[in-house]
C-alpha positions as CSV (number, residue, x, y, z in Angstrom):
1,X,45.3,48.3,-32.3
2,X,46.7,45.4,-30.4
3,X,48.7,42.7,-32.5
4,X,47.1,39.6,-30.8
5,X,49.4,37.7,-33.3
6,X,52.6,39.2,-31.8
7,X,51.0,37.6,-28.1
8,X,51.2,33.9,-29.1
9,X,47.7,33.6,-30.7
10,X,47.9,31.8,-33.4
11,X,47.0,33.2,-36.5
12,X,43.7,32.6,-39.2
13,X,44.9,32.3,-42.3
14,X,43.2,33.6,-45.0
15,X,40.1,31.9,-46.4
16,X,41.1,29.4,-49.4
17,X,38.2,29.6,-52.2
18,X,36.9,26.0,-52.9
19,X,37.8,24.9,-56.7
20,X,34.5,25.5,-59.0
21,X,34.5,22.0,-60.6
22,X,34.2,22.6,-64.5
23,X,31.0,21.7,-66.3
24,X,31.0,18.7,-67.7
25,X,29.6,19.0,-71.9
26,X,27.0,16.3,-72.6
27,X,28.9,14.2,-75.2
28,X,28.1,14.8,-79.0
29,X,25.7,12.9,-79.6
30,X,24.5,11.0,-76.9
31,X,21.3,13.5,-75.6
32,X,19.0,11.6,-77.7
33,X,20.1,8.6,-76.0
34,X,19.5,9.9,-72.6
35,X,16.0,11.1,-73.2
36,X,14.9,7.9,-74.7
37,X,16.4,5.4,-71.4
38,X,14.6,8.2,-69.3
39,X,11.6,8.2,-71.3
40,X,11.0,4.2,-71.1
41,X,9.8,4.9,-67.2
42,X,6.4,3.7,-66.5
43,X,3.6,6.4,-66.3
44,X,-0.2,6.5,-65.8
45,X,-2.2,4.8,-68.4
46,X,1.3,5.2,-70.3
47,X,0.7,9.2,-70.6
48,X,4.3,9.8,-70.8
49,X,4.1,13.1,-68.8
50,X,7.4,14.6,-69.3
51,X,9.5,16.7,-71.5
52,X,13.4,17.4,-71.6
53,X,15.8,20.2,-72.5
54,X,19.2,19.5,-73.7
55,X,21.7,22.2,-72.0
56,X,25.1,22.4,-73.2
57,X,25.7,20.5,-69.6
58,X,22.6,19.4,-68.3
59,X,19.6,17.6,-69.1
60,X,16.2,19.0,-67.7
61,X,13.1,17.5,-66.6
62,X,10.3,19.4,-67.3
63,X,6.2,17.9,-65.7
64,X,4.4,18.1,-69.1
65,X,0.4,19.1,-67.0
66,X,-0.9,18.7,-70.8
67,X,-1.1,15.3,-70.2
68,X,-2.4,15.1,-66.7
69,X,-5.4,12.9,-66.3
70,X,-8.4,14.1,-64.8
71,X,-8.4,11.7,-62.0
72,X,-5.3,12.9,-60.8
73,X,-6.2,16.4,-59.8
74,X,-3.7,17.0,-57.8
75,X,-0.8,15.9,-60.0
76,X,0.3,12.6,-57.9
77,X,0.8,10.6,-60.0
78,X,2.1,12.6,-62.6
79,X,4.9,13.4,-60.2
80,X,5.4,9.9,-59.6
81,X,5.6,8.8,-63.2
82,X,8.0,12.2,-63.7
83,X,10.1,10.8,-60.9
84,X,10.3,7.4,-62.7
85,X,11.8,9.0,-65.5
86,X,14.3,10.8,-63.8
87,X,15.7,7.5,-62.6
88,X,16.0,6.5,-65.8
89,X,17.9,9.5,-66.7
90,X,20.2,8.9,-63.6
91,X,20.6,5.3,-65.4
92,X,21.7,6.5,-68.4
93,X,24.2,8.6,-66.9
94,X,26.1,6.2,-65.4
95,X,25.9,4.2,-68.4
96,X,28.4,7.2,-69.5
97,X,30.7,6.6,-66.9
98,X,29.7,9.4,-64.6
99,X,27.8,10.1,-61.8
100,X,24.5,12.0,-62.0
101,X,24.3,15.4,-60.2
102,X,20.5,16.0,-59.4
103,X,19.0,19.5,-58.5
104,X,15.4,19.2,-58.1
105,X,12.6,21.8,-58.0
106,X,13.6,24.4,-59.7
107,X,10.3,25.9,-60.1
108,X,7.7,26.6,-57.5
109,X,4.2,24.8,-58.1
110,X,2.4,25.9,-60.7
111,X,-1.1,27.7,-60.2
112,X,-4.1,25.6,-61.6
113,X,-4.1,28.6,-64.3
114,X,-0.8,27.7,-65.0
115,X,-1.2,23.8,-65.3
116,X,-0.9,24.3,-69.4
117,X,2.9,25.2,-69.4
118,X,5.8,23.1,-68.8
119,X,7.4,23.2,-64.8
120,X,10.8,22.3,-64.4
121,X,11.4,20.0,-61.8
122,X,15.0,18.8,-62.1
123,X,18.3,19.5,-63.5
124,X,20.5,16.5,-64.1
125,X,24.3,17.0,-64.8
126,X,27.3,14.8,-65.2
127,X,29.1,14.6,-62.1
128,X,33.0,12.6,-61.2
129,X,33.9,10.0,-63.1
130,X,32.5,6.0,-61.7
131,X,32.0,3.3,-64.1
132,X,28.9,1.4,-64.2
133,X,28.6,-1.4,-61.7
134,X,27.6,-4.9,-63.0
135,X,24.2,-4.4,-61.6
136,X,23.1,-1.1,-63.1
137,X,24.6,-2.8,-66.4
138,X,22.0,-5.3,-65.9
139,X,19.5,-3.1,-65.4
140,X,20.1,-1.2,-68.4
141,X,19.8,-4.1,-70.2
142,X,16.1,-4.5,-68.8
143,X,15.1,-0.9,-69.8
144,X,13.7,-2.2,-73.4
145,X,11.7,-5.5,-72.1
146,X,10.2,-4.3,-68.7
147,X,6.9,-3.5,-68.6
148,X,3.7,-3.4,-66.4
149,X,2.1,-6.8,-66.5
150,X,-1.5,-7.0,-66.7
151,X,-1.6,-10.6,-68.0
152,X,-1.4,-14.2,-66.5
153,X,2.0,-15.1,-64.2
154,X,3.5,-18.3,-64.3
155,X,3.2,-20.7,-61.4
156,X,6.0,-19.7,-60.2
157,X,7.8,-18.6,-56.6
158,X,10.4,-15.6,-57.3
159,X,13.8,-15.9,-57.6
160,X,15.5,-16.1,-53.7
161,X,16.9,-12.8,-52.6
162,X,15.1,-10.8,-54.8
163,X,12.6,-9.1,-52.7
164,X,15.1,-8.5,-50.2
165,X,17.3,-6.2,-53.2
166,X,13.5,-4.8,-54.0
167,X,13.6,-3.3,-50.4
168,X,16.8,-2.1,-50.6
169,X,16.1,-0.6,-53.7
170,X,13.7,1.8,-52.3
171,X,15.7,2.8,-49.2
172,X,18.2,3.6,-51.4
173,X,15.6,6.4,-53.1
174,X,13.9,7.6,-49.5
175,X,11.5,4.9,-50.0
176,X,10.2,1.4,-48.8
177,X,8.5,-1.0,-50.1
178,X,6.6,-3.2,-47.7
179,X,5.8,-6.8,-48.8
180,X,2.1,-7.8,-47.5
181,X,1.5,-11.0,-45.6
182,X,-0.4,-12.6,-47.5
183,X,-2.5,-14.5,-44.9
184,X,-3.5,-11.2,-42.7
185,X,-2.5,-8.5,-44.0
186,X,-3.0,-9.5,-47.5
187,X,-7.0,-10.5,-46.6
188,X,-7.6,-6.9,-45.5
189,X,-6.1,-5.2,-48.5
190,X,-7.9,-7.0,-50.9
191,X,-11.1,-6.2,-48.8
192,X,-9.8,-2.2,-48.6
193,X,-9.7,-2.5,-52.4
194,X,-12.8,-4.2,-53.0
195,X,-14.5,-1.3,-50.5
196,X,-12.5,1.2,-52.3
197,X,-13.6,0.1,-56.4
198,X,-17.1,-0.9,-55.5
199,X,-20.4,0.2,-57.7
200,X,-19.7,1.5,-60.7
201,X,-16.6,3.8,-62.5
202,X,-16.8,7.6,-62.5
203,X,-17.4,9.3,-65.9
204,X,-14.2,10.8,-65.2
205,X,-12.1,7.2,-64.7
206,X,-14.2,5.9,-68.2
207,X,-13.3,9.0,-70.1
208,X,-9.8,9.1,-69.3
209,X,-9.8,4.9,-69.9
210,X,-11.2,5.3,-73.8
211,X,-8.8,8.5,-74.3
212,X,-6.2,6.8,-73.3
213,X,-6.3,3.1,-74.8
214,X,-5.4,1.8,-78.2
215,X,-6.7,-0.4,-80.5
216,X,-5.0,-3.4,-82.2
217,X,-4.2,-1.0,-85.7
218,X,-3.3,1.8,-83.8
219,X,0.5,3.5,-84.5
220,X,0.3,5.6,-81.6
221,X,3.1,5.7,-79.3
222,X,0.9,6.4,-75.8
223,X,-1.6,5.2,-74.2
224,X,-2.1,1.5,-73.7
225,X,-1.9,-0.9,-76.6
226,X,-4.5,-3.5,-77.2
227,X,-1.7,-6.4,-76.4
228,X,-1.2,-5.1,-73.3
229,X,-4.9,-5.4,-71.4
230,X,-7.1,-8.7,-71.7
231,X,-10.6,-8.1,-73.5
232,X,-12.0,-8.5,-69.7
233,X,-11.5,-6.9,-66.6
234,X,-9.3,-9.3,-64.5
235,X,-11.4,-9.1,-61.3
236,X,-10.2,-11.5,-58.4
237,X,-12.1,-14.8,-58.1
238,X,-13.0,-13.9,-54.7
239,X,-13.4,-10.0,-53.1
240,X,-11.2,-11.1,-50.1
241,X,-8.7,-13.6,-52.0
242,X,-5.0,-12.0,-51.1
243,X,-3.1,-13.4,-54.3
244,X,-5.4,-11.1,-56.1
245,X,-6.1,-7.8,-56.4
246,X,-8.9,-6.2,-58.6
247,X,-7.1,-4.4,-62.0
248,X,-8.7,-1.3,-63.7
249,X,-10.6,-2.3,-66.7
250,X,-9.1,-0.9,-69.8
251,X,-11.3,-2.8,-72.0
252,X,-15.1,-1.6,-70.9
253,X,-16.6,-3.9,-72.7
254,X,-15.3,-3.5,-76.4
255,X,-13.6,-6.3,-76.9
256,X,-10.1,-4.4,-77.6
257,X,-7.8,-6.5,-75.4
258,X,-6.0,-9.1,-77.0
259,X,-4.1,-10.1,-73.4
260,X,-5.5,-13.6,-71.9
261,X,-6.7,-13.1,-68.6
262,X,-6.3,-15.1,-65.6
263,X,-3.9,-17.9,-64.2
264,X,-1.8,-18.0,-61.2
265,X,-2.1,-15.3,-58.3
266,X,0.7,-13.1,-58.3
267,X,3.4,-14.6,-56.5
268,X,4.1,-11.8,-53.9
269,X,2.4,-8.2,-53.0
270,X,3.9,-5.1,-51.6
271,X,3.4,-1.4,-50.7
272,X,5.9,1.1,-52.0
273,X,5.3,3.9,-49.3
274,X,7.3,7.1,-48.3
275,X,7.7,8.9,-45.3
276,X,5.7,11.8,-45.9
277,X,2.6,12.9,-48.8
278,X,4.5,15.9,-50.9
279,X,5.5,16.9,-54.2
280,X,9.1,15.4,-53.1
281,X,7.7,12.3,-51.2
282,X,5.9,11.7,-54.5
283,X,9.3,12.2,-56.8
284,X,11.0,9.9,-54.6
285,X,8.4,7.5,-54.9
286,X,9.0,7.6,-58.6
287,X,12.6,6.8,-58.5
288,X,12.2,4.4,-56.0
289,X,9.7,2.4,-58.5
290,X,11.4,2.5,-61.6
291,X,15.0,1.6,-59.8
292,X,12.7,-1.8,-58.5
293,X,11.1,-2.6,-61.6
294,X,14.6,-2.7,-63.5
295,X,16.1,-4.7,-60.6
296,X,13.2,-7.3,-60.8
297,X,12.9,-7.4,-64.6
298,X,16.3,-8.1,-64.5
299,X,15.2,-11.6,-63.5
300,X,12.4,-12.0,-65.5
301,X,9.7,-10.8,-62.5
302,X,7.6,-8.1,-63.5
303,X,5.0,-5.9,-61.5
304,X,1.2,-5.5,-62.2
305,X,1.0,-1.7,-60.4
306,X,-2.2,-0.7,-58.8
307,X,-2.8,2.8,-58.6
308,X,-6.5,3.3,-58.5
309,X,-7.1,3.1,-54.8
310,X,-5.0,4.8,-53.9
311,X,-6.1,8.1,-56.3
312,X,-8.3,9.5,-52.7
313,X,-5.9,10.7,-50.3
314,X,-8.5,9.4,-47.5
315,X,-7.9,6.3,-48.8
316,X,-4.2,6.3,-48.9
317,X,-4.3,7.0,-45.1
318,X,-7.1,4.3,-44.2
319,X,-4.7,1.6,-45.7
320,X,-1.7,2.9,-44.3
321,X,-3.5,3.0,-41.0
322,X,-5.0,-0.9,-41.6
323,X,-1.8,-2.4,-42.5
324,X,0.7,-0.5,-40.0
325,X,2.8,0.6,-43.0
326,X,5.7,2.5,-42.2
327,X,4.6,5.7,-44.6
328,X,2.3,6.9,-47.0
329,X,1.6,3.9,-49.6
330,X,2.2,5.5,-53.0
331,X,1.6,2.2,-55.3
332,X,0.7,-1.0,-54.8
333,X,2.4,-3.8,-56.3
334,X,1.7,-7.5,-57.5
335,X,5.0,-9.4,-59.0
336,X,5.3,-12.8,-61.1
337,X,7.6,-14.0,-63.2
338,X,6.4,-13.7,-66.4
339,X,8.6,-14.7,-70.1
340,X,7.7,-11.8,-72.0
341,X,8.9,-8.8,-73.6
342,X,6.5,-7.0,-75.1
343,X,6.6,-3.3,-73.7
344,X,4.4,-0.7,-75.2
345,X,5.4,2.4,-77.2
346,X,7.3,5.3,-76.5
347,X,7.1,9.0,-78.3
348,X,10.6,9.6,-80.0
349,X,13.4,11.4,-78.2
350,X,12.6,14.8,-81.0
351,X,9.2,14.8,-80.0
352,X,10.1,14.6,-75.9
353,X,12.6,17.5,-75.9
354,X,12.4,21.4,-76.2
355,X,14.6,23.0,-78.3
């Protein structure tokens, strides 16, 4: 055997095994904490569709399908609202100092005769040491008070710069939010949303509306409360007027909703999209939301978020295609500024987490 080392090649040394970094141990104490900033995400009709397990070094997300609504066959929006929730665990990570290692999908999709179980969808460890910038601080801060607005804005424009962060926001979570133009763009969504929630509600849309909304006396900790819908639907004085777009009616006539209706249009619009229409597309979306609405709540500016028309995947593509977005919209949004704090109910941490 020639020695190609002994004629002036230069030798490979032997391979040098990368250090394993050492698990980091959740700290005593503080899983409880975790699960409940993670759990304060927004969700669909406030289902809550998630459910944790506390490793010794990890915190999992796990898509709870028990509570997947009927008009969301497909699991959409439960995997956005999941998503959402994982931001907030990211959130509360760094509140610890650290930053958040994510593994997600660790679990195939389920089989509609599995949709009763629990599918784990991602693993969230503490990573290198980083402390908390001053803006995730803030944002923290927001987690109790923000909240999807359904009520009146006040009359007024939002705070300079702040839409320009929104957008930023969601590139930062494979995301974009595109803010309508209110004269053209804005004229055809509201008529693309007027077409999309005309004649009358699908037996489906008013059973999972009655399941899933409270009355003024009730203790539960899901659904929506009565303090947070007006007694009325809060329809758009005109089909085709752009500061307004059409909300679901949680009310249905009983006179539950104790939330005045009306006032000033929203003061801007916008289109979270992604870049593609999959399970991951719709996780991103998810983060992407929740990281905005903490940003804008920060200031006081909160987001009435319209889901409903965009629950038909034809639909989704005809506005996309109408407005020249630059994805697949995922929500639409409406925000004010609006000086109010009262976010609805959350499950407790015991109840949200496996042993």
């Amino acid at each position: 055997m020639t020695d190609k080392t002994s004629q002036g090649a230069v030798p490979v040394p032997d391979a040098v095994p990368m250090p394993v970094p050492e698990a980091v141990a959740i700290p005593s104490g503080q899983a409880g904490y975790l699960v409940r900033v993670a759990a304060r995400a927004p969700s669909l009709h406030n289902t809550q569709p998630w459910r944790f397990k506390v490793r010794p070094d990890a915190i999992e997300l796990y898509a709870d399908y028990s509570r997947q609504l009927s008009i969301d066959p497909i699991g959409r929006e439960l995997l956005i609202s999941c998503g959402a929730a994982l931001y907030g665990l990211r959130l509360a990570v760094r509140s610890l100092g650290r930053t958040p290692e994510v593994e997600l999908f660790g679990e195939p999709a389920l089989q509609p005769a599995e949709k009763a179980r629990l599918r784990l969808l991602a693993r969230v460890r503490l990573g290198a040491p980083a402390p908390m910038t001053a803006a995730e601080r803030k944002m923290l801060e927001a987690v109790p008070h923000r909240h999807t607005h359904r009520g009146p804005f006040e009359p007024a424009s939002l705070p300079a710069g702040l839409l320009t962060g929104l957008q930023q926001d969601a590139t930062t979570e494979d995301a974009a939010l595109a803010v309508i133009d209110l004269d053209h763009a804005g004229r055809k969504l509201a008529g693309l949303m007027a077409t999309a929630s005309r004649g009358p509600a699908s037996r489906a849309e008013i059973y999972e509306v009655q399941r899933w909304t409270r009355g003024a006396s009730s203790q539960a900790r899901d659904g929506v409360p009565a303090h947070a819908f007006p007694a009325r639907s809060a329809q758009s004085p005109g089909c085709h007027s752009p500061g307004w777009l059409s909300q679901r009616d949680f009310d249905l006539g009983r006179g539950l909703g104790l939330l005045a209706a009306g006032g000033p249009p929203a003061a801007a619009t916008a289109v979270l999209v992604t870049a593609g229409d999959g399970e991951e597309d719709w996780l991103h979306a998810g983060q992407a939301l929740n990281r905005l609405l903490l940003h804008a709540a920060t200031q006081w500016v909160f987001a009435r978020l319209q889901s409903q028309p965009l629950q038909a995947g034809t639909i989704r593509a005809l506005i996309g295609t109408r407005l020249a977005l630059p994805g697949v919209p995922q929500m639409l949004l409406q925000f004010g500024v609006a000086r109010t704090a009262h976010a609805t109910g959350r499950r407790p941490a015991a109840d949200l987490t496996e042993a």
